[in-house]
C-alpha positions in Angstrom: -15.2 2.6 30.3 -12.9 0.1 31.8 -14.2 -2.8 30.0 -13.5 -0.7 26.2 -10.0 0.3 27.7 -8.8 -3.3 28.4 -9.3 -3.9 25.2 -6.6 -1.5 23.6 -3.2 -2.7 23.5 -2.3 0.3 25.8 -5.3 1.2 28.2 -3.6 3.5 30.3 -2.5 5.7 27.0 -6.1 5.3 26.2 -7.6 6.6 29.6 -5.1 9.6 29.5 -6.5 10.5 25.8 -9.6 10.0 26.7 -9.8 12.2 30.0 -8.6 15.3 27.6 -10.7 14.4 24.5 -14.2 14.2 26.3 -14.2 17.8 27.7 -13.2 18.5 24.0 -16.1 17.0 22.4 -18.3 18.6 24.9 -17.3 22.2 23.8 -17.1 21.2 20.0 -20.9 19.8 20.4 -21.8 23.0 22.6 -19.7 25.1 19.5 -21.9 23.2 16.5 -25.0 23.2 18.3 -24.9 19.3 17.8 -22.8 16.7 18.4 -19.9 16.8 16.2 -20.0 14.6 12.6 -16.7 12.9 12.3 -16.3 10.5 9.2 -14.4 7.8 8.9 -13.2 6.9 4.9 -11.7 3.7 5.4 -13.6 0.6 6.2 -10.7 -0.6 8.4 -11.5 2.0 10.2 -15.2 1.3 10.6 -14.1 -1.8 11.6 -11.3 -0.7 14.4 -13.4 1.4 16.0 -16.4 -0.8 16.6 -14.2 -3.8 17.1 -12.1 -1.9 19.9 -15.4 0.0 21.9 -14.3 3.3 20.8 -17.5 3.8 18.8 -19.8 2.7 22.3 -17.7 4.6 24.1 -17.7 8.0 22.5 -21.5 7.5 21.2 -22.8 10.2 23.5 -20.2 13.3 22.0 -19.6 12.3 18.7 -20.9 10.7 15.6 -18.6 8.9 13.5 -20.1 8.0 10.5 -18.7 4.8 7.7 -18.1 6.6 4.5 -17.2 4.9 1.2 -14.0 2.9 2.6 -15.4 -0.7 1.6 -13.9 -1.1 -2.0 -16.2 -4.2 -2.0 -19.3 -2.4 -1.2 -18.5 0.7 -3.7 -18.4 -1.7 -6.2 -21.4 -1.2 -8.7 -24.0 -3.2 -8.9 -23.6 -2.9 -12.6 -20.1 -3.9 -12.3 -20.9 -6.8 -9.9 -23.4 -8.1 -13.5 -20.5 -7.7 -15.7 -18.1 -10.0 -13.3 -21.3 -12.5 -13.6 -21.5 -12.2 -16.9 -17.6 -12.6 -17.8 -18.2 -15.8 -15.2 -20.4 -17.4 -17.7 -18.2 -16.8 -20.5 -16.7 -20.1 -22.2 -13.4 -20.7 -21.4 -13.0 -17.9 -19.0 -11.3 -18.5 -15.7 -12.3 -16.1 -13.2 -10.1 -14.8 -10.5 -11.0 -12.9 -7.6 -9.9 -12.0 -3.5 -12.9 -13.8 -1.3 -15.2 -10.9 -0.8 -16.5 -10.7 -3.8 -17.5 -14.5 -4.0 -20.9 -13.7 -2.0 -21.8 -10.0 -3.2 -25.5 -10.6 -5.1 -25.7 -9.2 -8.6 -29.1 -9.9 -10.4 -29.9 -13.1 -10.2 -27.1 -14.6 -8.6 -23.4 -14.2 -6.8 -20.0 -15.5 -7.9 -20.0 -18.3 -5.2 -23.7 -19.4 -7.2 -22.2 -19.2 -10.7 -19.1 -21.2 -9.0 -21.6 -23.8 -7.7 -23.5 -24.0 -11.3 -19.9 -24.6 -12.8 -18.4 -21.4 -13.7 -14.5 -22.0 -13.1 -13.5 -19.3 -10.2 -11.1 -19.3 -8.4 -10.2 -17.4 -5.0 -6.6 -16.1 -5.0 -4.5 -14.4 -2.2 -3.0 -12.1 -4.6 -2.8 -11.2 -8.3 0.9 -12.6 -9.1 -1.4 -16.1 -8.1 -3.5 -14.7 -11.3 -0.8 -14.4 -13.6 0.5 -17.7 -12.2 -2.9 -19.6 -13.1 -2.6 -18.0 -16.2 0.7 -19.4 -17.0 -0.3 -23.5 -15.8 -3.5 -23.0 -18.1 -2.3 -21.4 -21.4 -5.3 -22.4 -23.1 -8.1 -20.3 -21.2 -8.5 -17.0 -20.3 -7.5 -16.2 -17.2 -9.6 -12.9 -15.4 -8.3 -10.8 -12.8 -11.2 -9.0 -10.8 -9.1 -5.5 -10.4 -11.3 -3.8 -7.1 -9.8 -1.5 -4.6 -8.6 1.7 -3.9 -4.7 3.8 -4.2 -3.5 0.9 -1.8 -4.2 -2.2 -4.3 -3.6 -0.8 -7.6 0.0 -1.0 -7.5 0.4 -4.7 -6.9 -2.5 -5.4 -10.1 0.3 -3.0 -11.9 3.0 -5.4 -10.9 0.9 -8.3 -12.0 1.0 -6.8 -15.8 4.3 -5.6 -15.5 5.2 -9.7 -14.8 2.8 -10.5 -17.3 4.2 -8.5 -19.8 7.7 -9.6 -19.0 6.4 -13.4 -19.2 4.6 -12.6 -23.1 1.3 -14.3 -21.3 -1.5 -13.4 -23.4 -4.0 -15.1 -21.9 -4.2 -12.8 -18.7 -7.0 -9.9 -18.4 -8.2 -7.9 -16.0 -11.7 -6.6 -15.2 -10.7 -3.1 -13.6 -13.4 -1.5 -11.2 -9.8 0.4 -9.2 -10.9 3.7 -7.8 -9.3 6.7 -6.1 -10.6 7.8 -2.9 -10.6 12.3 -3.6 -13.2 12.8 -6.2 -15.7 10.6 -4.2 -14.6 13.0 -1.2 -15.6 16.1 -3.2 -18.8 14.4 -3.4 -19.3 14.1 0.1 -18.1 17.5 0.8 -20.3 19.2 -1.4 -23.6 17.0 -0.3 -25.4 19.2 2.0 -27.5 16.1 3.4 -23.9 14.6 4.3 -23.2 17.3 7.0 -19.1 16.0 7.9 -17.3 18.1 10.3 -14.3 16.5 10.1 -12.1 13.1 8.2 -10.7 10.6 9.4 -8.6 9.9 6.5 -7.5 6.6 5.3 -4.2 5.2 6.5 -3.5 2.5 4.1 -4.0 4.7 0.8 -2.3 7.6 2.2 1.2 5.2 2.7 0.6 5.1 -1.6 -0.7 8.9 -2.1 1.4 10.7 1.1 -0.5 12.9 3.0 -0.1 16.0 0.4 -2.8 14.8 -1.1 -5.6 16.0 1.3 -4.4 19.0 1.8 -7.8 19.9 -0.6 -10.2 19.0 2.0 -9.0 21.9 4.1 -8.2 24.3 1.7 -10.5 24.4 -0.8 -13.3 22.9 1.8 -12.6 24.0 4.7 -13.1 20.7 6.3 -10.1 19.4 9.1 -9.0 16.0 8.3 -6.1 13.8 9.7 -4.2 10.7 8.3 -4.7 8.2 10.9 -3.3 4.5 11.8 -5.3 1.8 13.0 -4.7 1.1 16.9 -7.1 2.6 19.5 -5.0 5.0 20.5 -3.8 5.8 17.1 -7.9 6.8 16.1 -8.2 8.4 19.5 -5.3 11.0 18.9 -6.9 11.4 15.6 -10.0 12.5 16.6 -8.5 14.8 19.2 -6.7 16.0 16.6 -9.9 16.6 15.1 -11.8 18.2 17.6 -8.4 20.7 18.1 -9.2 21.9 15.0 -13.1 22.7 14.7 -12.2 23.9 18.3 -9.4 26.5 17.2 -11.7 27.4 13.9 -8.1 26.4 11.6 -8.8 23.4 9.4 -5.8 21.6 8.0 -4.7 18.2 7.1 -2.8 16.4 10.0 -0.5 13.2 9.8 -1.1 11.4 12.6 0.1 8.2 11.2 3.8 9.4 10.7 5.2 6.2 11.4 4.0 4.7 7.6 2.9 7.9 5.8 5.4 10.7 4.4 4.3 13.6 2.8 4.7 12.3 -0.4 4.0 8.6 0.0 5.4 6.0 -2.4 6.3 7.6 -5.5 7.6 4.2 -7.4 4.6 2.6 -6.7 2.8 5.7 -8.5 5.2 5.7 -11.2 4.1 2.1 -11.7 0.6 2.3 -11.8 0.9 5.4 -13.7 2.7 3.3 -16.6 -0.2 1.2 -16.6 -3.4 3.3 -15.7 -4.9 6.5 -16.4 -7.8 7.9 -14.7 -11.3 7.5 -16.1 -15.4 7.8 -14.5 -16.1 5.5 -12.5 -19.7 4.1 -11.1 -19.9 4.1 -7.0 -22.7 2.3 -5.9 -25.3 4.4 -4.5 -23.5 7.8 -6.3 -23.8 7.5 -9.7 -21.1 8.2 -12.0 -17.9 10.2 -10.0 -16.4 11.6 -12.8 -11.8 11.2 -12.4 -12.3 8.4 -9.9 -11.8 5.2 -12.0 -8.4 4.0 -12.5 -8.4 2.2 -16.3 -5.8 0.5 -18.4 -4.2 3.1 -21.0 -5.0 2.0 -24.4 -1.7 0.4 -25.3 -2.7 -2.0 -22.7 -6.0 -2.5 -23.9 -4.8 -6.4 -24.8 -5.3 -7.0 -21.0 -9.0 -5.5 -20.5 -11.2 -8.1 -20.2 -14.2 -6.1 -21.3 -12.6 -5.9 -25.0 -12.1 -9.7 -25.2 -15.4 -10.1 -23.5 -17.6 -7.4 -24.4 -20.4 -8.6 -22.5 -23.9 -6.4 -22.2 -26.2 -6.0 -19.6 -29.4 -5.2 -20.2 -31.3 -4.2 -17.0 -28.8 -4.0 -13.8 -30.9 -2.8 -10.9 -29.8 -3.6 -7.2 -32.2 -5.3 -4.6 -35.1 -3.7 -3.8 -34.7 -2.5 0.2 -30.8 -2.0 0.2 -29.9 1.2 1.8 -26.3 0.3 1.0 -25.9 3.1 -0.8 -26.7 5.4 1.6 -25.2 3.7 4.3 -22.0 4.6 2.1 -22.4 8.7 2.1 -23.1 8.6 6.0 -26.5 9.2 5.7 -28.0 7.0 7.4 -26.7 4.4 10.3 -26.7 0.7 9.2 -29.2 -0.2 11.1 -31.5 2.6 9.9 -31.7 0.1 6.5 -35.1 -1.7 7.0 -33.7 -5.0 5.7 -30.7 -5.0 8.9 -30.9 -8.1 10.8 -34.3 -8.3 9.0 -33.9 -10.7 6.5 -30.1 -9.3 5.1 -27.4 -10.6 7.5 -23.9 -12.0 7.1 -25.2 -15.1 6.4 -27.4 -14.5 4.0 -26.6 -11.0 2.8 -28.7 -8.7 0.5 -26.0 -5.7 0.2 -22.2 -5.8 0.0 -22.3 -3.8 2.9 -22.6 -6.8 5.1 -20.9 -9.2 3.0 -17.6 -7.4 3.5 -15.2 -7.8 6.4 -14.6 -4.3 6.0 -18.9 -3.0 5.6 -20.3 -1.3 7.8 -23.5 -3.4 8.3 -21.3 -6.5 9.0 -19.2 -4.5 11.6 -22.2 -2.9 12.7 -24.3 -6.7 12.7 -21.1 -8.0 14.3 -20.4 -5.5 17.2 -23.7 -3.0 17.6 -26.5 -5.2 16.7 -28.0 -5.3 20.3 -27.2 -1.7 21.7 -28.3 0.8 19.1 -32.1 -0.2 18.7 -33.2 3.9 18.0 -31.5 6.4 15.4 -28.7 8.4 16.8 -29.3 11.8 17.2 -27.6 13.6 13.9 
Protein backbone atom coordinates (compact mmCIF):
# COMPACT_ATOMS: atom_id res chain seq x y z
CA UNK A 1 0.00 0.00 0.00
CA UNK A 2 2.81 2.24 0.76
CA UNK A 3 4.29 2.10 -2.58
CA UNK A 4 0.51 3.36 -4.29
CA UNK A 5 0.37 6.02 -1.46
CA UNK A 6 3.73 7.73 -2.23
CA UNK A 7 2.49 8.25 -5.22
CA UNK A 8 -0.44 10.72 -4.39
CA UNK A 9 0.40 14.16 -3.98
CA UNK A 10 -0.90 13.85 -0.30
CA UNK A 11 -0.23 10.10 1.05
CA UNK A 12 -1.06 10.71 4.45
CA UNK A 13 -4.71 12.20 3.28
CA UNK A 14 -4.75 9.13 1.26
CA UNK A 15 -3.97 6.47 4.10
CA UNK A 16 -6.54 8.27 6.37
CA UNK A 17 -9.26 7.75 3.43
CA UNK A 18 -8.36 4.72 2.81
CA UNK A 19 -8.39 3.19 6.52
CA UNK A 20 -12.24 4.37 6.58
CA UNK A 21 -13.18 3.33 2.95
CA UNK A 22 -11.93 -0.41 3.11
CA UNK A 23 -14.24 -1.44 5.99
CA UNK A 24 -16.85 0.36 3.80
CA UNK A 25 -16.39 -1.66 0.80
CA UNK A 26 -16.28 -4.74 2.82
CA UNK A 27 -19.97 -4.27 4.10
CA UNK A 28 -21.13 -2.87 0.66
CA UNK A 29 -19.67 -6.17 -1.07
CA UNK A 30 -21.09 -8.26 2.03
CA UNK A 31 -24.62 -5.94 1.32
CA UNK A 32 -24.62 -6.76 -2.78
CA UNK A 33 -23.56 -10.20 -2.36
CA UNK A 34 -20.54 -9.15 -4.71
CA UNK A 35 -18.12 -6.79 -4.86
CA UNK A 36 -19.45 -3.50 -5.52
CA UNK A 37 -19.56 -2.23 -9.57
CA UNK A 38 -18.41 1.32 -9.52
CA UNK A 39 -18.10 3.04 -13.04
CA UNK A 40 -16.00 5.44 -14.07
CA UNK A 41 -17.47 7.83 -17.25
CA UNK A 42 -14.60 9.79 -17.93
CA UNK A 43 -11.53 8.43 -19.56
CA UNK A 44 -9.35 10.81 -17.49
CA UNK A 45 -10.60 9.03 -14.96
CA UNK A 46 -9.66 5.60 -16.20
CA UNK A 47 -6.55 6.93 -16.61
CA UNK A 48 -5.99 8.63 -12.95
CA UNK A 49 -6.85 5.76 -11.30
CA UNK A 50 -4.65 3.29 -12.95
CA UNK A 51 -1.86 5.85 -13.35
CA UNK A 52 -2.00 6.61 -9.45
CA UNK A 53 -2.42 2.58 -7.99
CA UNK A 54 -5.78 3.29 -6.86
CA UNK A 55 -7.19 0.66 -9.26
CA UNK A 56 -4.34 -2.20 -7.76
CA UNK A 57 -5.01 -1.07 -4.65
CA UNK A 58 -8.72 -1.32 -4.28
CA UNK A 59 -8.94 -4.52 -6.84
CA UNK A 60 -9.90 -6.93 -4.08
CA UNK A 61 -13.33 -4.69 -2.84
CA UNK A 62 -14.33 -3.01 -5.73
CA UNK A 63 -14.63 -3.06 -9.47
CA UNK A 64 -14.30 -0.01 -11.26
CA UNK A 65 -15.19 -0.34 -14.62
CA UNK A 66 -14.09 2.34 -17.94
CA UNK A 67 -17.36 3.38 -19.37
CA UNK A 68 -17.75 5.45 -22.60
CA UNK A 69 -15.36 8.55 -21.41
CA UNK A 70 -12.91 8.25 -24.45
CA UNK A 71 -14.52 10.64 -27.03
CA UNK A 72 -11.86 9.19 -29.38
CA UNK A 73 -12.90 5.67 -28.88
CA UNK A 74 -16.82 6.44 -29.04
CA UNK A 75 -16.23 7.73 -32.15
CA UNK A 76 -17.89 5.44 -34.92
CA UNK A 77 -16.28 3.46 -36.91
CA UNK A 78 -18.55 4.81 -39.66
CA UNK A 79 -17.70 8.19 -38.73
CA UNK A 80 -13.81 7.40 -38.52
CA UNK A 81 -14.66 6.24 -42.94
CA UNK A 82 -16.31 9.51 -43.47
CA UNK A 83 -13.09 11.61 -41.95
CA UNK A 84 -11.09 9.15 -44.45
CA UNK A 85 -13.15 9.82 -47.05
CA UNK A 86 -13.37 13.78 -46.63
CA UNK A 87 -9.30 13.17 -46.32
CA UNK A 88 -9.28 12.10 -49.95
CA UNK A 89 -11.33 14.88 -51.13
CA UNK A 90 -9.50 17.36 -53.62
CA UNK A 91 -8.66 20.41 -52.17
CA UNK A 92 -9.69 19.54 -48.74
CA UNK A 93 -7.50 20.35 -45.86
CA UNK A 94 -8.10 18.29 -42.99
CA UNK A 95 -7.76 19.30 -39.44
CA UNK A 96 -7.75 17.29 -36.43
CA UNK A 97 -6.31 17.06 -32.37
CA UNK A 98 -3.51 14.05 -32.54
CA UNK A 99 -5.63 11.10 -31.42
CA UNK A 100 -7.39 10.63 -34.15
CA UNK A 101 -4.30 10.56 -36.55
CA UNK A 102 -3.77 6.68 -35.77
CA UNK A 103 -7.49 5.41 -35.14
CA UNK A 104 -7.95 2.50 -38.18
CA UNK A 105 -11.07 3.01 -40.32
CA UNK A 106 -11.40 0.45 -43.27
CA UNK A 107 -8.55 0.32 -45.01
CA UNK A 108 -6.50 2.80 -43.54
CA UNK A 109 -5.93 5.71 -40.59
CA UNK A 110 -5.54 9.44 -41.07
CA UNK A 111 -1.72 9.28 -40.35
CA UNK A 112 -1.76 6.59 -43.67
CA UNK A 113 -3.86 8.95 -45.93
CA UNK A 114 -1.35 11.83 -44.50
CA UNK A 115 1.59 9.58 -45.61
CA UNK A 116 -0.22 8.87 -49.23
CA UNK A 117 -0.56 12.77 -49.51
CA UNK A 118 -3.74 13.71 -48.10
CA UNK A 119 -3.03 17.33 -46.59
CA UNK A 120 -3.78 17.02 -42.62
CA UNK A 121 -2.87 18.76 -40.37
CA UNK A 122 -2.65 18.30 -36.39
CA UNK A 123 -3.77 21.37 -34.52
CA UNK A 124 -3.72 22.32 -30.70
CA UNK A 125 -7.03 23.92 -31.00
CA UNK A 126 -9.77 24.92 -33.40
CA UNK A 127 -9.17 28.82 -33.49
CA UNK A 128 -5.58 27.18 -35.22
CA UNK A 129 -8.49 25.69 -37.76
CA UNK A 130 -9.99 28.82 -38.56
CA UNK A 131 -6.57 30.38 -38.68
CA UNK A 132 -5.37 27.82 -41.41
CA UNK A 133 -8.42 28.61 -43.07
CA UNK A 134 -7.74 32.23 -43.29
CA UNK A 135 -3.63 31.74 -44.72
CA UNK A 136 -5.26 29.26 -47.38
CA UNK A 137 -8.37 30.97 -48.85
CA UNK A 138 -8.44 28.84 -51.67
CA UNK A 139 -9.04 25.26 -50.01
CA UNK A 140 -11.27 23.90 -47.80
CA UNK A 141 -10.27 23.84 -44.58
CA UNK A 142 -12.09 20.76 -42.20
CA UNK A 143 -12.44 20.87 -38.63
CA UNK A 144 -12.71 17.17 -37.10
CA UNK A 145 -15.56 18.35 -34.26
CA UNK A 146 -15.17 15.09 -31.55
CA UNK A 147 -15.71 15.35 -27.90
CA UNK A 148 -18.08 15.64 -25.35
CA UNK A 149 -20.06 18.95 -23.18
CA UNK A 150 -16.41 20.04 -22.32
CA UNK A 151 -15.13 20.70 -26.16
CA UNK A 152 -18.07 21.83 -27.81
CA UNK A 153 -17.99 25.25 -26.61
CA UNK A 154 -14.57 26.20 -27.94
CA UNK A 155 -15.62 24.52 -31.84
CA UNK A 156 -18.71 27.10 -31.10
CA UNK A 157 -16.17 29.87 -30.55
CA UNK A 158 -14.29 28.75 -33.65
CA UNK A 159 -17.69 29.55 -35.84
CA UNK A 160 -18.61 32.39 -33.92
CA UNK A 161 -14.80 33.91 -35.12
CA UNK A 162 -15.45 32.46 -38.30
CA UNK A 163 -18.53 34.05 -38.82
CA UNK A 164 -17.18 37.28 -37.54
CA UNK A 165 -14.09 36.89 -40.06
CA UNK A 166 -16.91 36.16 -43.35
CA UNK A 167 -14.40 32.84 -43.87
CA UNK A 168 -16.17 30.58 -46.05
CA UNK A 169 -13.90 28.20 -46.52
CA UNK A 170 -14.04 26.70 -42.94
CA UNK A 171 -16.25 23.37 -42.23
CA UNK A 172 -16.60 21.17 -39.66
CA UNK A 173 -17.20 17.45 -39.52
CA UNK A 174 -19.21 17.25 -36.14
CA UNK A 175 -19.25 13.72 -34.32
CA UNK A 176 -19.79 16.18 -30.58
CA UNK A 177 -21.82 14.05 -28.22
CA UNK A 178 -23.44 14.47 -24.78
CA UNK A 179 -22.58 12.20 -22.07
CA UNK A 180 -26.72 11.48 -20.45
CA UNK A 181 -28.44 9.62 -23.07
CA UNK A 182 -25.47 7.22 -23.52
CA UNK A 183 -25.88 6.92 -19.48
CA UNK A 184 -29.60 5.91 -19.87
CA UNK A 185 -28.18 3.27 -21.93
CA UNK A 186 -25.93 1.91 -19.48
CA UNK A 187 -28.51 2.16 -16.84
CA UNK A 188 -31.07 0.29 -18.40
CA UNK A 189 -28.47 -2.62 -19.81
CA UNK A 190 -29.02 -5.42 -17.48
CA UNK A 191 -25.72 -7.06 -18.63
CA UNK A 192 -23.99 -3.59 -17.50
CA UNK A 193 -24.80 -4.24 -13.74
CA UNK A 194 -23.35 -0.35 -12.23
CA UNK A 195 -23.89 0.26 -8.70
CA UNK A 196 -22.70 3.42 -8.71
CA UNK A 197 -20.92 6.72 -11.15
CA UNK A 198 -18.25 8.26 -10.93
CA UNK A 199 -19.27 11.10 -12.88
CA UNK A 200 -17.13 13.14 -15.16
CA UNK A 201 -15.45 16.16 -13.78
CA UNK A 202 -14.49 18.07 -16.88
CA UNK A 203 -18.12 18.03 -18.56
CA UNK A 204 -19.87 18.68 -15.37
CA UNK A 205 -17.66 22.31 -15.04
CA UNK A 206 -19.87 22.91 -18.70
CA UNK A 207 -23.33 21.04 -17.55
CA UNK A 208 -23.09 21.86 -13.45
CA UNK A 209 -23.94 19.06 -11.48
CA UNK A 210 -27.98 19.54 -11.82
CA UNK A 211 -27.65 17.61 -14.52
CA UNK A 212 -27.22 14.08 -12.97
CA UNK A 213 -29.54 14.47 -10.60
CA UNK A 214 -31.57 11.77 -13.26
CA UNK A 215 -29.29 8.96 -12.45
CA UNK A 216 -30.58 8.94 -8.89
CA UNK A 217 -33.95 9.83 -9.35
CA UNK A 218 -35.34 8.36 -11.98
CA UNK A 219 -32.58 5.33 -11.66
CA UNK A 220 -31.95 4.93 -8.58
CA UNK A 221 -28.34 4.73 -9.11
CA UNK A 222 -25.78 7.08 -6.53
CA UNK A 223 -23.40 9.03 -8.55
CA UNK A 224 -20.80 11.80 -7.58
CA UNK A 225 -19.05 14.60 -9.59
CA UNK A 226 -15.51 13.98 -8.96
CA UNK A 227 -11.98 15.78 -9.66
CA UNK A 228 -9.02 14.11 -10.73
CA UNK A 229 -6.33 13.73 -7.77
CA UNK A 230 -6.10 10.56 -5.83
CA UNK A 231 -7.60 11.76 -3.06
CA UNK A 232 -10.16 13.67 -4.95
CA UNK A 233 -11.46 9.83 -6.62
CA UNK A 234 -10.94 8.29 -3.28
CA UNK A 235 -13.47 10.70 -1.39
CA UNK A 236 -15.63 9.97 -4.34
CA UNK A 237 -15.87 6.51 -4.07
CA UNK A 238 -16.43 6.78 -0.32
CA UNK A 239 -18.95 8.99 -1.20
CA UNK A 240 -20.19 6.20 -3.15
CA UNK A 241 -20.04 3.38 -1.00
CA UNK A 242 -22.02 5.95 1.87
CA UNK A 243 -24.69 5.86 -0.31
CA UNK A 244 -25.42 2.08 -1.40
CA UNK A 245 -24.49 1.64 2.32
CA UNK A 246 -27.34 4.10 3.73
CA UNK A 247 -29.79 2.64 0.71
CA UNK A 248 -30.36 6.84 -0.39
CA UNK A 249 -29.03 7.43 -3.88
CA UNK A 250 -28.35 10.93 -4.87
CA UNK A 251 -25.95 12.92 -6.96
CA UNK A 252 -22.97 14.33 -4.95
CA UNK A 253 -20.45 17.19 -5.93
CA UNK A 254 -17.43 16.20 -4.85
CA UNK A 255 -15.54 18.39 -7.14
CA UNK A 256 -16.89 21.74 -5.70
CA UNK A 257 -13.83 23.52 -6.24
CA UNK A 258 -14.68 23.79 -10.43
CA UNK A 259 -18.24 22.57 -10.58
CA UNK A 260 -21.41 24.66 -9.45
CA UNK A 261 -24.68 23.51 -9.61
CA UNK A 262 -25.35 25.00 -12.70
CA UNK A 263 -22.00 24.99 -14.54
CA UNK A 264 -21.23 27.46 -17.27
CA UNK A 265 -24.28 28.85 -18.62
CA UNK A 266 -22.50 31.26 -21.43
CA UNK A 267 -20.69 28.56 -22.65
CA UNK A 268 -24.23 26.76 -23.08
CA UNK A 269 -25.68 29.76 -24.44
CA UNK A 270 -22.99 29.56 -27.06
CA UNK A 271 -23.10 26.22 -28.18
CA UNK A 272 -26.75 26.45 -27.98
CA UNK A 273 -26.58 29.36 -30.78
CA UNK A 274 -24.76 27.04 -32.87
CA UNK A 275 -25.93 23.40 -32.13
CA UNK A 276 -29.00 21.47 -31.56
CA UNK A 277 -29.18 17.99 -30.53
CA UNK A 278 -29.44 15.15 -33.01
CA UNK A 279 -28.76 10.85 -32.94
CA UNK A 280 -25.75 10.05 -32.81
CA UNK A 281 -23.71 6.61 -33.59
CA UNK A 282 -21.42 5.28 -30.37
CA UNK A 283 -19.29 2.76 -31.40
CA UNK A 284 -20.20 -0.54 -30.08
CA UNK A 285 -24.08 0.98 -29.13
CA UNK A 286 -25.68 1.73 -32.15
CA UNK A 287 -27.60 4.66 -32.70
CA UNK A 288 -28.27 6.78 -28.95
CA UNK A 289 -31.05 8.69 -30.03
CA UNK A 290 -30.54 12.91 -28.40
CA UNK A 291 -26.87 12.36 -27.97
CA UNK A 292 -25.30 14.05 -31.03
CA UNK A 293 -24.65 17.62 -30.98
CA UNK A 294 -25.19 19.03 -34.89
CA UNK A 295 -25.06 22.38 -36.51
CA UNK A 296 -28.64 24.06 -36.71
CA UNK A 297 -29.57 24.47 -40.19
CA UNK A 298 -28.83 28.08 -40.66
CA UNK A 299 -25.35 26.97 -40.17
CA UNK A 300 -25.44 24.32 -42.45
CA UNK A 301 -22.75 26.45 -44.73
CA UNK A 302 -20.18 25.09 -42.18
CA UNK A 303 -21.03 21.23 -42.32
CA UNK A 304 -18.69 19.59 -44.11
CA UNK A 305 -20.88 16.61 -45.01
CA UNK A 306 -23.08 19.09 -47.26
CA UNK A 307 -20.02 20.38 -49.19
CA UNK A 308 -18.69 16.91 -49.14
CA UNK A 309 -21.40 14.54 -49.27
CA UNK A 310 -19.26 11.61 -49.33
CA UNK A 311 -20.85 7.79 -49.17
CA UNK A 312 -19.74 4.88 -47.62
CA UNK A 313 -20.63 1.78 -48.76
CA UNK A 314 -19.64 -1.03 -46.38
CA UNK A 315 -18.18 0.40 -42.86
CA UNK A 316 -17.52 -2.63 -40.66
CA UNK A 317 -14.84 -2.35 -37.79
CA UNK A 318 -11.94 -5.01 -37.41
CA UNK A 319 -12.79 -8.26 -36.86
CA UNK A 320 -11.58 -9.24 -33.02
CA UNK A 321 -12.11 -5.66 -31.46
CA UNK A 322 -14.01 -5.85 -28.27
CA UNK A 323 -13.73 -2.09 -28.11
CA UNK A 324 -17.07 -1.76 -27.98
CA UNK A 325 -17.67 -3.68 -25.20
CA UNK A 326 -14.88 -2.60 -23.39
CA UNK A 327 -16.89 0.77 -23.65
CA UNK A 328 -20.32 -0.47 -21.69
CA UNK A 329 -18.13 -2.12 -18.88
CA UNK A 330 -18.70 -5.38 -19.97
CA UNK A 331 -15.81 -6.79 -20.20
CA UNK A 332 -12.15 -5.81 -18.77
CA UNK A 333 -9.62 -4.77 -21.56
CA UNK A 334 -7.79 -7.44 -21.33
CA UNK A 335 -10.70 -9.90 -21.62
CA UNK A 336 -10.50 -8.63 -25.68
CA UNK A 337 -8.54 -11.55 -27.33
CA UNK A 338 -6.59 -9.24 -29.59
CA UNK A 339 -4.93 -7.24 -26.00
CA UNK A 340 -1.23 -7.39 -26.15
CA UNK A 341 -1.94 -10.04 -28.78
CA UNK A 342 -1.31 -8.44 -31.89
CA UNK A 343 -3.40 -4.80 -30.96
CA UNK A 344 -1.06 -2.64 -28.80
CA UNK A 345 -0.21 1.04 -28.63
CA UNK A 346 2.06 0.65 -31.21
CA UNK A 347 0.30 -0.95 -33.59
CA UNK A 348 -3.25 -0.51 -32.49
CA UNK A 349 -6.37 -2.38 -33.88
CA UNK A 350 -9.14 -0.40 -31.72
CA UNK A 351 -9.29 3.26 -30.63
CA UNK A 352 -9.36 2.03 -27.31
CA UNK A 353 -5.71 1.70 -27.22
CA UNK A 354 -4.87 4.43 -29.50
CA UNK A 355 -6.16 7.02 -27.14
CA UNK A 356 -4.28 8.50 -24.17
CA UNK A 357 -7.49 8.48 -22.55
CA UNK A 358 -8.65 4.34 -23.68
CA UNK A 359 -8.86 2.05 -21.45
CA UNK A 360 -6.77 -0.69 -23.25
CA UNK A 361 -3.84 1.86 -23.54
CA UNK A 362 -4.17 2.70 -19.70
CA UNK A 363 -4.85 -0.77 -19.08
CA UNK A 364 -1.53 -1.88 -21.70
CA UNK A 365 0.34 0.90 -20.02
CA UNK A 366 -0.23 0.32 -16.18
CA UNK A 367 -2.03 -3.48 -15.75
CA UNK A 368 -0.61 -5.42 -18.54
CA UNK A 369 1.49 -7.80 -16.18
CA UNK A 370 -0.80 -8.11 -13.00
CA UNK A 371 -4.25 -8.97 -14.22
CA UNK A 372 -3.57 -12.23 -16.29
CA UNK A 373 -7.39 -13.89 -15.14
CA UNK A 374 -10.94 -12.07 -15.35
CA UNK A 375 -11.89 -10.31 -12.24
CA UNK A 376 -14.47 -11.63 -10.48
CA UNK A 377 -17.86 -9.46 -11.60
Amino acid sequence: MQEVLDRFRHPQLGRRILSQLIPKLERAGDKLGRKPNLMEVCGTHTVSISSTGIRDLLNSYVNLKSGPGCPVCVTDHSDIDVMLALARQEGVILTTFGDMMRVPGTGGSLAEESAEGADIRLVYSTLDAVKIAEENPNSDVVFLGIGFETTTPTIAAALQFAEARKLKNFLIYSVHKVVPPVMRVLLTDPGVMIDGFILPGHVSVITGRKLWDFVAEEYGCPASVVGFEAVDILLGINDIIDQILSGQPKVTNMYARAVSEEGNPEARRLVDHFFTHGDSSWRGMGIVPGSGMVLKAEFGKFRAEEKYPVYIPDSKPPRGCACGEVLKGKIWPYECPLFNNGCNPVSPVGPCMVSSEGACAAYYRYHRDQYKKPISM
